[in-house]
C-alpha positions, 0 to 999 in steps of 0.5 A, spaced: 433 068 143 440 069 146 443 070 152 449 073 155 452 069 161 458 073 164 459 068 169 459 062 164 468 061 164 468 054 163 466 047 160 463 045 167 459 051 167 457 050 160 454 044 161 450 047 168 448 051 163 444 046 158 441 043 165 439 049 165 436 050 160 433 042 158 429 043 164 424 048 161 425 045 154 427 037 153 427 039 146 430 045 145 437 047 141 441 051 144 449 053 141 454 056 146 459 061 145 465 060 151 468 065 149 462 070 148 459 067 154 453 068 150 447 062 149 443 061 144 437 058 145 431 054 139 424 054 143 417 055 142 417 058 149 418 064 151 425 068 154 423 069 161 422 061 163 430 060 161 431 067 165 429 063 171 431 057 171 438 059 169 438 065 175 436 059 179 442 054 177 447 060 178 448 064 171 444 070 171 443 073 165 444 080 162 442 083 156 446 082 150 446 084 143 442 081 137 
């Protein structure tokens, strides 16, 4: 699944990011794009778990493409 996170601007952000997103899947893999402030997540979970918990950290997301 992908996520756009308009408000993902910075390394420290990134990692808030991956907090984010470890605390519903440990297992999960994710690929960050800095630049296209796009996530991409590897889970057997569903997208609305990660949703949540993002919003929660502060990095709401918005619908990407793809």
């Amino acid at each position: 699944m992908r996520f756009h996170i308009p408000d993902m601007s910075c390394g420290g952000c990134a990692r808030s990011v991956t907090r984010a997103i470890e605390s519903v899947d440990a297992d999960a893999r994710i690929a960050i794009d800095q630049d296209s402030r796009t996530v991409e997540v590897s889970s057997d979970l569903p997208p609305q778990p990660f949703e949540a918990a993002l919003a929660v950290a502060g990095y709401p997301v918005v619908p990407a493409a793809g």
